[in-house]
N, C-alpha and C positions, 0 to 999 in steps of 0.2 A: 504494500500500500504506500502510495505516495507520502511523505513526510513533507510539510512546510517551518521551515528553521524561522525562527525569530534569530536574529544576529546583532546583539549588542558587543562592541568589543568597547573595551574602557579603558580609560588611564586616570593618573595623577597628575596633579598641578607641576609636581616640585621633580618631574625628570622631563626628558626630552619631546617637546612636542612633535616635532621635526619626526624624528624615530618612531614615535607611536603612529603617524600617519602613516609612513612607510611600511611598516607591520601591518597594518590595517588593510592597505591596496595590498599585499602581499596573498594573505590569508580571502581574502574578496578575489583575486585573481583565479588561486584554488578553487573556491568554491564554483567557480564559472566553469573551469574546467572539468571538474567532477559534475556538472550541471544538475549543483542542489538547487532545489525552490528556497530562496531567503528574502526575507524582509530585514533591511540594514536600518540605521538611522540616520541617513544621508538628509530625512527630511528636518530632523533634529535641529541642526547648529550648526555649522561652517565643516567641521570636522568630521562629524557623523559619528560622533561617541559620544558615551557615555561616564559625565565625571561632576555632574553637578543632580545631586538628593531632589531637589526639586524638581526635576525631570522625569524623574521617575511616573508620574501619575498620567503624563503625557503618553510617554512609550507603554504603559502598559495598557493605554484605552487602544492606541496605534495595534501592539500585535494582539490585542484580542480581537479587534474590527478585522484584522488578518487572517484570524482563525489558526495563529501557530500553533504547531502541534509538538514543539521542542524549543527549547534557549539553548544557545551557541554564546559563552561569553568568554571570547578571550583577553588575554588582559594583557596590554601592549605595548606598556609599559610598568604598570603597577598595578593600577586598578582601584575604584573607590567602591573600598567592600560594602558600606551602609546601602548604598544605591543598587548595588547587584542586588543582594538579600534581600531589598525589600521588593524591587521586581522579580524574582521567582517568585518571592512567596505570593504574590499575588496573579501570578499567570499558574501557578501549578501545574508546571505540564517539568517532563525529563528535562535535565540542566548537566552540560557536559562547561567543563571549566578546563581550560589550558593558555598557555600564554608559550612565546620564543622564547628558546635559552639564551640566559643574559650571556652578555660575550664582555672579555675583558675590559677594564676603566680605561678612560684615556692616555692620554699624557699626562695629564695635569693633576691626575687620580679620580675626576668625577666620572660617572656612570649615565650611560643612554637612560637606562632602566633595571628594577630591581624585581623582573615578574615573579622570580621566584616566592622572594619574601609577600609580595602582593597575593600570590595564591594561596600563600599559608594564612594571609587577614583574612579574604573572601571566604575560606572553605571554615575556617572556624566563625564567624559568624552565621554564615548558613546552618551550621551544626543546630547556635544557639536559637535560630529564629525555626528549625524544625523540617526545614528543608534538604532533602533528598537530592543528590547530587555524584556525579562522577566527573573525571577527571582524566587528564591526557597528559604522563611527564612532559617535561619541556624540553621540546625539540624544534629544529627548522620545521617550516612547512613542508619544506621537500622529503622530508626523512618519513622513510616507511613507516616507523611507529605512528605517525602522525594520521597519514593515511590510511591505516587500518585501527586505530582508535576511534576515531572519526567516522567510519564507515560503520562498524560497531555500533558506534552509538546511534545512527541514523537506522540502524536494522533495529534494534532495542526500541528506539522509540515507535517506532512501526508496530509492534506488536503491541507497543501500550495503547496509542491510538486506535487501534483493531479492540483491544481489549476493555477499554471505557464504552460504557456505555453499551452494553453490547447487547441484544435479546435472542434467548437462546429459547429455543423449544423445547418442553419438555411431554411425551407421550406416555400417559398413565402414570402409576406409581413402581415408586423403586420394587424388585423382587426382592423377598423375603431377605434369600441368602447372602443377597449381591451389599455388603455393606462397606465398597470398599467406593461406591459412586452414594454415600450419604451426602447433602449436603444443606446450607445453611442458607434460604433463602432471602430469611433478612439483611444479612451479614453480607452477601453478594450485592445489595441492592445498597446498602450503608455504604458499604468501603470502598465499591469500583465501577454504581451504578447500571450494576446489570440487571438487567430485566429475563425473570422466569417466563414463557408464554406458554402453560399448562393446557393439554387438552387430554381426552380419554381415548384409551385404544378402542374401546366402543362406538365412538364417532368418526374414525379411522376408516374401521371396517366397514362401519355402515356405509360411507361414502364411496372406498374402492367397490361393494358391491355394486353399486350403482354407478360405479364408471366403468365395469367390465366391456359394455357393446358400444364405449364411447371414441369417438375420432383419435382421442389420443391416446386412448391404448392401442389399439389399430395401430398407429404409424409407430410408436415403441416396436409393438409384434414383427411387423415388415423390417425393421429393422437389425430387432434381434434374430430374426432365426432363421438367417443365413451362419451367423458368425457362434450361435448356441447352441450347442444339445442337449435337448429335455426332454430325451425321448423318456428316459425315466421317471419321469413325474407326469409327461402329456401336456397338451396343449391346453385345457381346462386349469390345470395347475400353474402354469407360468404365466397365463394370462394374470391370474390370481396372482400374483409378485407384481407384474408388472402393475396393475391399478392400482397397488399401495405404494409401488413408487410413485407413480403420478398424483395422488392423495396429497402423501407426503411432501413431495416437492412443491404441490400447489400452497399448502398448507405453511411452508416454510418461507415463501415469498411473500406472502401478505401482510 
């Protein structure tokens, strides 16, 4: 399933601006080439980052009108952790954190940037505000780890987005013995918003009955039974399979 990134990349005041833009177009090239769907924050501020608290309430109405289904926030020079933590925790959706490895101080001794220590502010106030998060050591953008961290996460969130919200059918009640499919109907509805959609194998049946001489078991038939052999059950039996599939599938699309 298609994944839409929210991508805030953030800095701090007090290292290089210069360098975090360049980071920024770096990591934004990347994504072009792996041709992820992202919403950036070009619409933001001059810079297209994120580094000033007050903003936050902007970008988070921005990627919800967007419908992101993940935060991408790398930190590109430092990062201002109050501001990230308070936008995850208000989008809820999977949060991958990485930043470039810092590369040696100048001449002079001052640094482009400190992402390092910037991920270790971020990822502990995330802790403290309750938000759920992974991470990507710091590497170039070009380095393999990067790339398959990154693609990881974009798979991960795929299946959480598949996974909220989800309505799953459920036909009759659990068998006796089978206690290993128990499960918690409120508790799926509470924690990850899945919808149970209950019906009874009695209205199942009833309905394949009454789809036996119908057009589309018909074309199912023709279809299968060049490529099936039921000679063992007969042609009265497979029809019978076949119209609870079609029941079933009708019944699952609604």
């Amino acid at each position: 399933m298609k994944v839409k990134l929210g991508f805030a990349p953030t800095r701090r005041n007090v290292f290089s601006r210069e360098d975090a833009l360049k980071q920024k177009e770096l990591i934004e090239n990347k994504l072009r080439e792996w041709k992820v769907d992202f919403v950036g924050l070009d619409w933001l501020n001059e810079e297209g980052l994120l580094f000033d608290e007050r903003d936050v309430p902007k970008v988070v109405e921005k990627f919800m009108s967007e419908k992101v289904d993940a935060l991408f926030i790398p930190h590109v020079n430092f990062g201002t952790e109050d501001a990230v933590a308070k936008l995850a925790r208000a989008l809820n959706v999977p949060v991958l954190l990485w930043g470039p490895r810092d590369e040696s101080p100048l001449p002079d001794g001052t640094r482009l940037r400190d992402t390092q220590c910037g991920l270790f502010a971020t990822s502990k106030v995330l802790r403290r505000f309750g938000v759920k998060f992974t991470y990507i050591v710091n590497t170039s953008v070009d380095d393999p780890v990067f790339e398959r961290g990154f693609k990881n996460f974009i798979k991960a969130a795929s299946v959480v987005k598949t996974f909220r919200r989800m309505r799953v059918g459920v036909i009759s009640t659990r068998p006796r013995d089978f206690w290993t499919v128990i499960h918690n109907e409120g508790e799926l509805v509470e924690r990850f918003g899945i919808e149970l959609v209950p019906t009874t194998l009695v209205d199942i049946v009833d309905s394949a009955q009454k789809m036996l001489d119908s057009k589309e078991v018909r074309e199912e038939f023709e279809k299968l039974k060049e490529k099936v052999d039921f000679s063992e059950v007969g042609e009265e039996y497979f029809k019978k399979v076949l119209a609870l599939k079609v029941v079933m599938k009708g019944w699952a699309e609604e």
